[in-house]
MMTF fields as JSON, N, C-alpha, C and O atoms, coordinates in Angstrom:
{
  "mmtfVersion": "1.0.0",
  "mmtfProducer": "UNKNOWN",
  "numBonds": 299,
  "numAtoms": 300,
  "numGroups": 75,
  "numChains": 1,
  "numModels": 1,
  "chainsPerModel": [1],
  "groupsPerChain": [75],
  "chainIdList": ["A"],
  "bondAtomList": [4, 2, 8, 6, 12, 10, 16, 14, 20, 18, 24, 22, 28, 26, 32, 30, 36, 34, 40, 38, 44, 42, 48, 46, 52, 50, 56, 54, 60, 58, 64, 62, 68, 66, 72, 70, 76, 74, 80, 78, 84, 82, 88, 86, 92, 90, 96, 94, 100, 98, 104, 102, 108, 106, 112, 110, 116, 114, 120, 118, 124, 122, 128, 126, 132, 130, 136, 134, 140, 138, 144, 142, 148, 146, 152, 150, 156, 154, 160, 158, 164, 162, 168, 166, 172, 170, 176, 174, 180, 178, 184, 182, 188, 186, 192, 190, 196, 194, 200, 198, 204, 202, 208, 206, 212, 210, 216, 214, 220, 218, 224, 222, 228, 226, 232, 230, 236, 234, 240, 238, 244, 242, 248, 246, 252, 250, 256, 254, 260, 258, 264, 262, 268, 266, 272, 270, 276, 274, 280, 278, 284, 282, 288, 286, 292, 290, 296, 294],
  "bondOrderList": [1, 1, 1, 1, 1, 1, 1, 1, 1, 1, 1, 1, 1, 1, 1, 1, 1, 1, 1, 1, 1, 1, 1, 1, 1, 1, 1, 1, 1, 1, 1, 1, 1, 1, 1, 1, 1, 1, 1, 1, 1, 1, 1, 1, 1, 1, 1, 1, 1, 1, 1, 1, 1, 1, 1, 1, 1, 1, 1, 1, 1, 1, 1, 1, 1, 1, 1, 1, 1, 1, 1, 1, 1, 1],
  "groupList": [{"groupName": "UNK", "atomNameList": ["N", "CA", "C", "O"], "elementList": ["N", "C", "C", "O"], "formalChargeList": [0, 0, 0, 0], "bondAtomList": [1, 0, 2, 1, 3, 2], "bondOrderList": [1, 1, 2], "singleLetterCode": "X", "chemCompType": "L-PEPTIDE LINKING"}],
  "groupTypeList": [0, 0, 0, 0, 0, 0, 0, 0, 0, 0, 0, 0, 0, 0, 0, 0, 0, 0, 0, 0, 0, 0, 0, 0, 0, 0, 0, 0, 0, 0, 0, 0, 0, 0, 0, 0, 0, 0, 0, 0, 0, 0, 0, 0, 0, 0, 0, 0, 0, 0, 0, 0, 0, 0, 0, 0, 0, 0, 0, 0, 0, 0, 0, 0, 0, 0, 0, 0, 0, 0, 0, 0, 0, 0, 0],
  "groupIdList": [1, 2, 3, 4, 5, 6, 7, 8, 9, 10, 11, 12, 13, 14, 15, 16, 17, 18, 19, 20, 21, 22, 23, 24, 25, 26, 27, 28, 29, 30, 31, 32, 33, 34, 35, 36, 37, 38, 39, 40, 41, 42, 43, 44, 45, 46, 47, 48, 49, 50, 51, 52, 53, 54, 55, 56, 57, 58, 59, 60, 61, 62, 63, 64, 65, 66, 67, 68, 69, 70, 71, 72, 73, 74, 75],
  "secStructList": [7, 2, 2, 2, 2, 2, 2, 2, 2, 7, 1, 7, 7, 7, 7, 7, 1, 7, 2, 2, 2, 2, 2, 2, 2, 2, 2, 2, 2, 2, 2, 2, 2, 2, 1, 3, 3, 3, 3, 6, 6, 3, 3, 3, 3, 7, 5, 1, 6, 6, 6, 7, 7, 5, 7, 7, 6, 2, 2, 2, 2, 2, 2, 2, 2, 2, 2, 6, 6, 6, 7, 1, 6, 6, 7],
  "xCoordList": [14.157, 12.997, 12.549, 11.419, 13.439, 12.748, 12.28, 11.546, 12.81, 11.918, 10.861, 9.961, 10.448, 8.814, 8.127, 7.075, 9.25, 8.305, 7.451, 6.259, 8.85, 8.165, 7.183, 5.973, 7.386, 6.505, 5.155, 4.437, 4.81, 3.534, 2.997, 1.892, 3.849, 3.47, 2.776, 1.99, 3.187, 2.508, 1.256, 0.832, 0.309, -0.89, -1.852, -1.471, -3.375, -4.368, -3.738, -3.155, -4.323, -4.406, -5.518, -6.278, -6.098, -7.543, -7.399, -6.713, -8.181, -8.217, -9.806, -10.71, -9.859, -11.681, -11.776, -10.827, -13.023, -12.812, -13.102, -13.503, -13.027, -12.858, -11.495, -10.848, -11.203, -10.235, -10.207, -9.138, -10.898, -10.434, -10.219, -9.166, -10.881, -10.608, -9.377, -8.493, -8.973, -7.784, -6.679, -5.797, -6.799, -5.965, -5.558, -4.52, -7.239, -6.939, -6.286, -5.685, -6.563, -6.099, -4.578, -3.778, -4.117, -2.362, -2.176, -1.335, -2.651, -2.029, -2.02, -0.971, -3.706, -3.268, -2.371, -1.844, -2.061, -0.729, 0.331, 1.084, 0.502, 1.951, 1.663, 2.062, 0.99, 0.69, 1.209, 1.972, 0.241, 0.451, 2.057, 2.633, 2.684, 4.046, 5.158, 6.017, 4.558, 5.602, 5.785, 6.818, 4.256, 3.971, 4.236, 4.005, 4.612, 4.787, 6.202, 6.901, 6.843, 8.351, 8.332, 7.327, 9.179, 9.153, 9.808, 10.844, 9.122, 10.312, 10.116, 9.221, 10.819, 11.49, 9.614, 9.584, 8.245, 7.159, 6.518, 5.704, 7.05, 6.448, 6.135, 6.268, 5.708, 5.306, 4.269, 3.423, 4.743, 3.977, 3.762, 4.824, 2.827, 2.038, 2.473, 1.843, 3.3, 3.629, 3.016, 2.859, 2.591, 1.909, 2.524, 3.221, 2.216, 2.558, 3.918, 4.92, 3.453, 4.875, 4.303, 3.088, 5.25, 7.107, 7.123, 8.276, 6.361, 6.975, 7.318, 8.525, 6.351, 6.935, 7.728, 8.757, 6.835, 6.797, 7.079, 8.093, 6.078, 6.569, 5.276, 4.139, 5.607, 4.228, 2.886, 3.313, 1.684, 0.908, -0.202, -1.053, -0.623, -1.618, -2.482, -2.641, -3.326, -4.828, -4.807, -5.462, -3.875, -3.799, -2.93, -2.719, -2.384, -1.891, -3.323, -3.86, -3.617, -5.104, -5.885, -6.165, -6.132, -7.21, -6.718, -7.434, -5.61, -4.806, -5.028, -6.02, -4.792, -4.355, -5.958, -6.237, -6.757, -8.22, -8.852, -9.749, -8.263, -8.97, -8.256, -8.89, -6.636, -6.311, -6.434, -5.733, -7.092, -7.626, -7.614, -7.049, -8.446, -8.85, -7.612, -7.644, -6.675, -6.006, -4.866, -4.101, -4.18, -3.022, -3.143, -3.294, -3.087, -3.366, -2.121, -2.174, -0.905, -0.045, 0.373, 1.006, -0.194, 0.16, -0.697, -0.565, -1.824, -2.092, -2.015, -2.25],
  "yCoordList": [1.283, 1.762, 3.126, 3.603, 3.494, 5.077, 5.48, 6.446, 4.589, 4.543, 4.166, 4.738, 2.673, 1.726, 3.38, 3.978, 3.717, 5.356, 6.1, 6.408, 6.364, 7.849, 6.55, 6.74, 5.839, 5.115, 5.64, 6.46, 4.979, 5.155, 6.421, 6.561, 7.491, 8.823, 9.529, 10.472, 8.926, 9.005, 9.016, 8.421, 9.635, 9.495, 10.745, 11.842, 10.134, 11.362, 10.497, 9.423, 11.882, 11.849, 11.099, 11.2, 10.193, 10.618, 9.576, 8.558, 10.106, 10.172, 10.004, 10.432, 9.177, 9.026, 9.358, 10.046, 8.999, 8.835, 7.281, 6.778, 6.73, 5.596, 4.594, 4.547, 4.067, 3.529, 2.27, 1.989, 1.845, 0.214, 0.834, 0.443, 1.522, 1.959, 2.426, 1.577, 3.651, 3.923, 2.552, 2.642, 1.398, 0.736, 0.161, 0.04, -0.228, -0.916, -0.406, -1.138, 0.681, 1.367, 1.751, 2.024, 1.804, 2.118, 0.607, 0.505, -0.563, -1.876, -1.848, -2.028, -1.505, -1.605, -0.877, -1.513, 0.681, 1.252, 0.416, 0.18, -0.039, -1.142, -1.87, -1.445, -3.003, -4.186, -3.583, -4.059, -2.308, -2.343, -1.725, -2.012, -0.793, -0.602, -1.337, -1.205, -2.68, -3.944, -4.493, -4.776, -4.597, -5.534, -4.459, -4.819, -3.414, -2.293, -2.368, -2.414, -2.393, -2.317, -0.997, -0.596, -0.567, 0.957, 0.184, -0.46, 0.268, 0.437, 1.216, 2.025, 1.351, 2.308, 3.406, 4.636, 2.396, 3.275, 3.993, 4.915, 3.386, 3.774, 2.605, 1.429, 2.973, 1.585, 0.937, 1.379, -0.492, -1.556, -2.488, -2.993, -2.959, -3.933, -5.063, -5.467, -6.064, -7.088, -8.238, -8.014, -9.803, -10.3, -11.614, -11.835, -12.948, -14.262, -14.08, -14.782, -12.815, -12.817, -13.825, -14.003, -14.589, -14.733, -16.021, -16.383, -16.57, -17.757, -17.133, -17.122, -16.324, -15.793, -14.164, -13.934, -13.17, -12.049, -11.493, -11.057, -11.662, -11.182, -10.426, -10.622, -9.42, -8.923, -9.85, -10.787, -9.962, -10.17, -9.533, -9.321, -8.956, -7.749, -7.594, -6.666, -8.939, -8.62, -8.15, -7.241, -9.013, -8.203, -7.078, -6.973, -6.209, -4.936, -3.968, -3.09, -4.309, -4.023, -3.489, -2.393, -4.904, -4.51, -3.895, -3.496, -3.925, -3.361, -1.985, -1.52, -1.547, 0.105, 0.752, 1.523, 0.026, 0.578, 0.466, 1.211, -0.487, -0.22, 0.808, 1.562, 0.842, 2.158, 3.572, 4.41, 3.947, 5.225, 6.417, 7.51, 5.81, 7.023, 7.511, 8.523, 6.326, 6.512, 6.752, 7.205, 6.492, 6.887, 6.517, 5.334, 7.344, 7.705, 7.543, 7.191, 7.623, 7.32, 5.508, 5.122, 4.782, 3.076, 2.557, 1.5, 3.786, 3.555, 4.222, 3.872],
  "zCoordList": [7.861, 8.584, 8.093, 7.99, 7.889, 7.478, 6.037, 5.827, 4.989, 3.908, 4.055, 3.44, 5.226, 5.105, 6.078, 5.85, 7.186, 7.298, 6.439, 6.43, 5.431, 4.575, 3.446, 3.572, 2.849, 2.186, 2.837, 2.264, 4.356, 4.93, 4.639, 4.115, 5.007, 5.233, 3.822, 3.918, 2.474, 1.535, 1.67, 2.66, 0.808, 0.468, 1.12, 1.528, 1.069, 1.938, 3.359, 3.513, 4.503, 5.939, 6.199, 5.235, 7.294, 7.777, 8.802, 8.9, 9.457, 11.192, 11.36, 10.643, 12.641, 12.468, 13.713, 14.088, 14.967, 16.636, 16.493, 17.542, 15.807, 16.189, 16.191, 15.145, 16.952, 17.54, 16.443, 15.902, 16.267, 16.031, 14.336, 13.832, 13.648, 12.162, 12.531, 12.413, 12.999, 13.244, 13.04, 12.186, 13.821, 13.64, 12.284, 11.634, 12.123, 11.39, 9.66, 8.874, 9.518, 8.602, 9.17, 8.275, 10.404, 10.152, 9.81, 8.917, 10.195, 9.565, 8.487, 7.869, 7.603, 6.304, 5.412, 4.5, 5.582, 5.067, 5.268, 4.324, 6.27, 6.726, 5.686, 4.602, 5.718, 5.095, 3.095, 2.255, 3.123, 1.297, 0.941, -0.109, 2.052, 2.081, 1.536, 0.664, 2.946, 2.626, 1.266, 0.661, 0.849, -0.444, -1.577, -2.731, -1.399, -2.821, -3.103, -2.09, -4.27, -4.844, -5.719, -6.307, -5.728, -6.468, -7.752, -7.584, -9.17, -10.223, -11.141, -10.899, -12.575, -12.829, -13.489, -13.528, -13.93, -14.319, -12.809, -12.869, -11.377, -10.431, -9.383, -9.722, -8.08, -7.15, -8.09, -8.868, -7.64, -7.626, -6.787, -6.425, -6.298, -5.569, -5.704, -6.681, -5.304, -5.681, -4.721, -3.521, -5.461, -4.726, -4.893, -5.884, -3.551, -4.247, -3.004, -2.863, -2.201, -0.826, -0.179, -0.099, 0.352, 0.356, -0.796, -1.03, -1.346, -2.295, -3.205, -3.442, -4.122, -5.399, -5.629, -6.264, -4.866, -4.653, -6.27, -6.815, -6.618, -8.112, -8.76, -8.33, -9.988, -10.391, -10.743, -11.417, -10.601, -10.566, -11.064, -10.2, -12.769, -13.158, -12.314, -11.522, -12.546, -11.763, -10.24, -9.729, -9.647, -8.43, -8.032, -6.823, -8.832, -8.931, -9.431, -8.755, -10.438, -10.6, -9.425, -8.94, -9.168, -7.732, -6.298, -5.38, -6.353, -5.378, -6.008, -5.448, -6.467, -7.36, -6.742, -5.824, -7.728, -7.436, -5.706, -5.313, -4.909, -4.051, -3.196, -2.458, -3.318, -3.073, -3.663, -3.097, -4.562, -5.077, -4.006, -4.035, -3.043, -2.475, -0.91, -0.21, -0.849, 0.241, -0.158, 0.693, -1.954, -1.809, -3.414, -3.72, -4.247, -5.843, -6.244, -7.422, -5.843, -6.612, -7.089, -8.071, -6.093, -6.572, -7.76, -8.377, -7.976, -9.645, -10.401, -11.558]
}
């Protein structure tokens, strides 16, 4: 638990007054947490959970880029 913690705690802050963004953005940190594996060039996004869970370019790709602005290190 306290690594999928500090995992989350990575990245920019941001806070809105809206409630339902709020949520829905702490799910999605959860959600890309789960699906990220640290190895030895850095996290990666792994996709194809729970049958394959294995790297996947294109969708590490698009994962990377659409996280840019919330957490720069998964690309």
């Amino acid at each position: 638990r306290f690594a999928m913690r500090s995992k989350r705690r990575q990245g920019a802050t941001v806070f809105s007054s809206g409630r339902v963004f709020n949520d829905w953005l702490t799910r999605t940190r959860a959600d890309i947490a789960l699906l990220t594996t640290d190895l030895e060039t850095g996290p990666y996004p792994y996709a194809g959970i729970p049958w394959f869970s294995t790297a996947f370019g294109r969708d590490g790709v698009i994962s990377a880029l659409q996280m840019l602005w919330l957490n720069p290190d998964l690309a």
